[in-house]
MDAnalysis code that builds the backbone (N, CA, C; Angstrom):
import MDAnalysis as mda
import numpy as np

u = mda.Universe.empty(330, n_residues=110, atom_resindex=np.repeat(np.arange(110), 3), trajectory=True)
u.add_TopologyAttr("name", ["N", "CA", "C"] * 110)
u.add_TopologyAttr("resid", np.arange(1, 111))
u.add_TopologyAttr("resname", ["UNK", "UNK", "UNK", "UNK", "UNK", "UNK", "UNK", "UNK", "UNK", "UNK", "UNK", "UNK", "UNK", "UNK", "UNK", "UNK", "UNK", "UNK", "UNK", "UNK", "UNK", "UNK", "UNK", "UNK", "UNK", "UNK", "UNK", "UNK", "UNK", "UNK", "UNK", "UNK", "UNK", "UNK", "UNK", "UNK", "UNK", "UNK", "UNK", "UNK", "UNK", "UNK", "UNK", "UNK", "UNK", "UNK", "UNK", "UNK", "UNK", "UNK", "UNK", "UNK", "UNK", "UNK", "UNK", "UNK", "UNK", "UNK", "UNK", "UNK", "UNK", "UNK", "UNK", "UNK", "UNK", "UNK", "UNK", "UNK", "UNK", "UNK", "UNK", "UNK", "UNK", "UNK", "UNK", "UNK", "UNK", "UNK", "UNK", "UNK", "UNK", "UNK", "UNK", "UNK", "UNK", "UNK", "UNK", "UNK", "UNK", "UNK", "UNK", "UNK", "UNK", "UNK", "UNK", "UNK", "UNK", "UNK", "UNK", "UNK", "UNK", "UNK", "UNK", "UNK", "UNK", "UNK", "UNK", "UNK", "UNK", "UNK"])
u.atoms.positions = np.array([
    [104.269, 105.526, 93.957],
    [105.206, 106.514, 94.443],
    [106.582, 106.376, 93.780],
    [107.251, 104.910, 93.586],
    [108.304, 104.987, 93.002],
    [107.996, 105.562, 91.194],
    [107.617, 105.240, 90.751],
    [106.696, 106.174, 89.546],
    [107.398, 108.088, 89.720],
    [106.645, 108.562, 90.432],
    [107.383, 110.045, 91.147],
    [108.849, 110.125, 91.320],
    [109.165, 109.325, 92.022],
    [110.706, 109.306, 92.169],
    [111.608, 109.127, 90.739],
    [111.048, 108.182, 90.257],
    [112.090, 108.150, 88.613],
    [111.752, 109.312, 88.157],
    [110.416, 109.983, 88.061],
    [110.282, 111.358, 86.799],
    [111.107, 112.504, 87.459],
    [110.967, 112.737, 88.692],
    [111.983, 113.712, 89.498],
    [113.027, 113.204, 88.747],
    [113.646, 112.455, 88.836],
    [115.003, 112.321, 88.719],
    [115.566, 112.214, 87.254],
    [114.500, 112.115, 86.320],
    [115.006, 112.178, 85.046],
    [114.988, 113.407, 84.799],
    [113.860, 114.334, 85.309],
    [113.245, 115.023, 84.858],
    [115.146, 116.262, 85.737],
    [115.390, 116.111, 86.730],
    [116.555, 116.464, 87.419],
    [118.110, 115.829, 86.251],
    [117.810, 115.331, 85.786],
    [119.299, 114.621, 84.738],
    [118.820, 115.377, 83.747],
    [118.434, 115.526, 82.767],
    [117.469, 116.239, 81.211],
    [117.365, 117.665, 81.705],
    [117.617, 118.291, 82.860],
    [118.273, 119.530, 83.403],
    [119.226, 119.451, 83.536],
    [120.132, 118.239, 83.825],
    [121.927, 118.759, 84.070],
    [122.641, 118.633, 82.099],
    [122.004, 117.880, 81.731],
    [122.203, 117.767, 80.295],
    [121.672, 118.435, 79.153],
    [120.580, 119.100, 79.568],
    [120.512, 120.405, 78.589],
    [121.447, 121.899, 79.191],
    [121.684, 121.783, 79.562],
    [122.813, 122.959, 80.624],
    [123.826, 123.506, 79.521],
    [123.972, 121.811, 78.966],
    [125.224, 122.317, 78.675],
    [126.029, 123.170, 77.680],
    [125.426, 124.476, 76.735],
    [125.445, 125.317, 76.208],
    [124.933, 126.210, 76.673],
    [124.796, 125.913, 77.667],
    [124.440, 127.900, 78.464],
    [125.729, 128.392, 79.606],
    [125.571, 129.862, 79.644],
    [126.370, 130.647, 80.284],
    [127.085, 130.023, 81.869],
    [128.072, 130.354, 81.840],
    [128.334, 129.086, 83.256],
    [127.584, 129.705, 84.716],
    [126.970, 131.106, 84.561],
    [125.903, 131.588, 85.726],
    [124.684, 130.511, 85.454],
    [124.158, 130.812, 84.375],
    [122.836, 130.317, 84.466],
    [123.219, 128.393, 84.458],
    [123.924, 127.883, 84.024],
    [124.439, 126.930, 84.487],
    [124.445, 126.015, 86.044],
    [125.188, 127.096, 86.638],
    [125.315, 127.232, 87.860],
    [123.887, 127.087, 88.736],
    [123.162, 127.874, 88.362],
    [121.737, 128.543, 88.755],
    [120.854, 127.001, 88.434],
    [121.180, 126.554, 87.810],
    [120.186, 125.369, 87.356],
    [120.740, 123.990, 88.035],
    [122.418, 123.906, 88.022],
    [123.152, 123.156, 88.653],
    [122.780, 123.048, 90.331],
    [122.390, 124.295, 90.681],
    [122.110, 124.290, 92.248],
    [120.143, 123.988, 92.388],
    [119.922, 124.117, 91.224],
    [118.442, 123.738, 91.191],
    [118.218, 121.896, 91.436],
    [119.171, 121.761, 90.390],
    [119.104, 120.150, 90.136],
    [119.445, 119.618, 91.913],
    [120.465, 120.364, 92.506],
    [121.064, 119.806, 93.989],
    [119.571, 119.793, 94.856],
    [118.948, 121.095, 94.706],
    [117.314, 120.536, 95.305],
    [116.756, 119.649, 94.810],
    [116.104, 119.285, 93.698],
    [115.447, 118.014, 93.404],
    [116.305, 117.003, 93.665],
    [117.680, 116.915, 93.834],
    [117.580, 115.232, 94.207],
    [117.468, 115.949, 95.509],
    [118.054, 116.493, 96.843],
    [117.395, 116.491, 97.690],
    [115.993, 116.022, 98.455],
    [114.951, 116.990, 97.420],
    [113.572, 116.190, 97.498],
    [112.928, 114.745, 96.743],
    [114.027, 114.296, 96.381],
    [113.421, 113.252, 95.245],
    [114.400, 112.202, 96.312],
    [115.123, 112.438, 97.145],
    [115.980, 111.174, 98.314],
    [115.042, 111.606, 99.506],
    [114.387, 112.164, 99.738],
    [113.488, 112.282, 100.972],
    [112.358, 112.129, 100.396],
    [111.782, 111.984, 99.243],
    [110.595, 110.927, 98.968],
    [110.896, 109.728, 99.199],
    [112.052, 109.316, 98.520],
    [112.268, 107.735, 98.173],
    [112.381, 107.841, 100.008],
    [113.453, 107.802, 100.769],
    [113.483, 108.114, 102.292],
    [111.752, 107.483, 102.886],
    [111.022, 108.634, 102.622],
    [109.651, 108.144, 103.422],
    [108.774, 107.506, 102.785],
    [109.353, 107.297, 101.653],
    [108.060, 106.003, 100.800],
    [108.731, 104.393, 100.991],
    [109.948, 104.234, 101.614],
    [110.772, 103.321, 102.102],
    [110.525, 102.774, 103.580],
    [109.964, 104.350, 104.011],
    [110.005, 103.805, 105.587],
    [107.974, 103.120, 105.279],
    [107.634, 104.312, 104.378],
    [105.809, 104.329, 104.716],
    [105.617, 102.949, 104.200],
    [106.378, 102.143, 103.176],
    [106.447, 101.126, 102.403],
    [106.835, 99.648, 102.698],
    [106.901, 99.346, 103.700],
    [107.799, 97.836, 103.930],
    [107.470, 96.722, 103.349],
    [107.986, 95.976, 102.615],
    [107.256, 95.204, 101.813],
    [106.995, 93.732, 102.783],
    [105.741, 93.078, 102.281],
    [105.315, 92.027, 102.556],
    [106.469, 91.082, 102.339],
    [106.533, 89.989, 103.533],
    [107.044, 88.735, 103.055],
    [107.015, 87.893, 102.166],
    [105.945, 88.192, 101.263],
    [105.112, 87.147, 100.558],
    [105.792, 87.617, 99.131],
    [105.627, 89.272, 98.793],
    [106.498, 89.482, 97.601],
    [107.600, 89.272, 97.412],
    [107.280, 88.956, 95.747],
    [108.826, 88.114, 95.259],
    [109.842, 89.814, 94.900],
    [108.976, 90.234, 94.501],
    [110.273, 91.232, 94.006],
    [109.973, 92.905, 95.141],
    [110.932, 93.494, 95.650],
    [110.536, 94.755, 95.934],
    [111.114, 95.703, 95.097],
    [111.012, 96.679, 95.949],
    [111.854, 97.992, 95.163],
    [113.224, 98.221, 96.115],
    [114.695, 98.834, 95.623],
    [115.507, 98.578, 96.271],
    [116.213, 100.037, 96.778],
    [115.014, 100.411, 97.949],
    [115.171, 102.023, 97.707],
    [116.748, 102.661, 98.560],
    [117.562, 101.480, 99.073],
    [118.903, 102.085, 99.647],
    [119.525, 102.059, 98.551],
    [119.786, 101.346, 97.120],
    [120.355, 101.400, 96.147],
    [119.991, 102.910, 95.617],
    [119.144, 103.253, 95.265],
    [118.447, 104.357, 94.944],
    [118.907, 105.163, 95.379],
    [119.028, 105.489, 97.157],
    [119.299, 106.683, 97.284],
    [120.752, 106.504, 97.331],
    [121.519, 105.655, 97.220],
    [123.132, 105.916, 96.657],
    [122.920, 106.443, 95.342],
    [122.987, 105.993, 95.042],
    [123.089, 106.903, 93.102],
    [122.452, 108.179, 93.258],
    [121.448, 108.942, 94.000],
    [121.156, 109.991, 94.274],
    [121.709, 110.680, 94.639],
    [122.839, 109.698, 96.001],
    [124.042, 110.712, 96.614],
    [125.431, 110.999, 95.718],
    [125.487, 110.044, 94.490],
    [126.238, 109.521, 94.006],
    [125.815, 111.263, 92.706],
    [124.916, 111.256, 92.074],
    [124.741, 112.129, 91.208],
    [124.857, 113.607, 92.142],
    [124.238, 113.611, 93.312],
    [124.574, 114.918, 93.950],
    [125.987, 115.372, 93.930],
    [127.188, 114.382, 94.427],
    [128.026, 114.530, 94.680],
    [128.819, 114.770, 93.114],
    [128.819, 114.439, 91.861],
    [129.926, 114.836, 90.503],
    [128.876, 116.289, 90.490],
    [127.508, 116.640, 90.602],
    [126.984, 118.031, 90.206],
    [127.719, 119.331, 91.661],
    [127.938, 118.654, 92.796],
    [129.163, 119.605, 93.748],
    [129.738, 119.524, 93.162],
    [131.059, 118.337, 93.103],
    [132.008, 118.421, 92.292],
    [132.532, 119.458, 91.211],
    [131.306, 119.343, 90.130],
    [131.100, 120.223, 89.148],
    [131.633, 121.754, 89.772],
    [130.537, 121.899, 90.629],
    [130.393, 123.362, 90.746],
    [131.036, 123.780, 91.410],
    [132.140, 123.091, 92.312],
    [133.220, 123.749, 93.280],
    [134.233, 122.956, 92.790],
    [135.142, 122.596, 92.023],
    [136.222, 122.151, 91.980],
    [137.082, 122.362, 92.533],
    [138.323, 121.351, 93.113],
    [138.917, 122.341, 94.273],
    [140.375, 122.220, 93.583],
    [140.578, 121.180, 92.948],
    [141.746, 120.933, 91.316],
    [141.177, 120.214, 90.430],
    [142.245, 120.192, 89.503],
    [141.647, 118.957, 88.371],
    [142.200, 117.112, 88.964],
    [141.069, 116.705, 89.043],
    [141.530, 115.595, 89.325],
    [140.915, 114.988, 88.249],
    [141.300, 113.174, 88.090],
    [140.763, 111.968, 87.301],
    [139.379, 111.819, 87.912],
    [138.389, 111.360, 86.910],
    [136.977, 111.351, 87.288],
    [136.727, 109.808, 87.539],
    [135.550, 109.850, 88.814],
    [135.694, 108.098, 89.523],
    [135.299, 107.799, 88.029],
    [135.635, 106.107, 87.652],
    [135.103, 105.396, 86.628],
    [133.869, 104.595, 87.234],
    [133.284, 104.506, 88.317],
    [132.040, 103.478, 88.503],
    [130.561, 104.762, 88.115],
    [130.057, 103.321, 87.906],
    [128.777, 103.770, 87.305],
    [127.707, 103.955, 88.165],
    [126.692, 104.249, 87.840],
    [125.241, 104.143, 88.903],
    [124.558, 102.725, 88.300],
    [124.015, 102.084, 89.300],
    [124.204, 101.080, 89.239],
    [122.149, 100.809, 88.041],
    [121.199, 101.418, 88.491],
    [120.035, 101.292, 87.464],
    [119.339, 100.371, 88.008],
    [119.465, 99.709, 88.645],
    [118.397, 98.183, 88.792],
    [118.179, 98.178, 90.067],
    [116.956, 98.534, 90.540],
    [116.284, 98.665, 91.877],
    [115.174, 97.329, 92.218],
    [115.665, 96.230, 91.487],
    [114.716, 95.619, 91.736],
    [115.079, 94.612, 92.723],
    [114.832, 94.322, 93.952],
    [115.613, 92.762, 94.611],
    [114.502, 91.649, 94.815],
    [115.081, 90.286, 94.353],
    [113.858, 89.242, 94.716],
    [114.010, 88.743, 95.704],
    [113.083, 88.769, 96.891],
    [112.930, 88.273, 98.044],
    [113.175, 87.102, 98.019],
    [113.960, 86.567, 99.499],
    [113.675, 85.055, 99.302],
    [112.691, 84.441, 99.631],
    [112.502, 83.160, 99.203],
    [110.953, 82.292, 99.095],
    [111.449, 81.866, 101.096],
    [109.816, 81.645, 100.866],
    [109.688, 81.700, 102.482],
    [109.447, 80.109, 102.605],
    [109.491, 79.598, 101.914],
    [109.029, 78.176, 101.345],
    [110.564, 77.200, 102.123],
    [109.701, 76.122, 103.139],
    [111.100, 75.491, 103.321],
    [111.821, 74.839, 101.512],
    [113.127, 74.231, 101.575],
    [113.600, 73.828, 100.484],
    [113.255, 72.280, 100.832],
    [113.456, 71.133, 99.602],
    [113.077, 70.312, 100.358],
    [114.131, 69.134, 100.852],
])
């Protein structure tokens, strides 16, 4: 399932970045397209998080609250985009990319 969730979401970025030589309607039109797929691509990750709990035993999971920040995080500069309300300075932090967290060992230390 996390598999699905990255292609949505590239597949949702490789739409905000080919945009960018077209008319600022059809722009727009695709800009509010992209705001649905992450929509549905944070309510996958959402119920494949809840349907998903990982075992104690795995070392690594998937780190799907990181995830859906950067989801809210890309929703929010494509509003931005499309309603500006002045010109302001653009945040400098990044999305962060690495969804992976290693569990801790369940193992006493010795």
């Amino acid at each position: 399932m996390p598999t699905t969730v990255f292609r949505c979401l590239l597949l949702s970025l490789a739409i905000v970045d080919g945009g960018g030589y077209a008319a600022p309607a059809y722009e727009q039109e695709q800009l509010s397209l992209v705001q649905q797929q992450l929509d549905i691509i944070e309510r996958l990750a959402t119920r494949t998080e809840t349907a998903n709990r990982s075992e104690p035993h795995e070392r690594y999971r998937f780190d799907y609250p990181r995830l859906i920040q950067d989801i809210q995080r890309i929703r929010q500069g494509v509003h931005w985009y499309l309603s500006p309300s002045r010109a302001q300075p653009r945040d400098p932090s990044e999305l962060v990319g690495d969804y992976r967290l290693d569990t801790p060992s369940v193992e006493p230390s010795p």
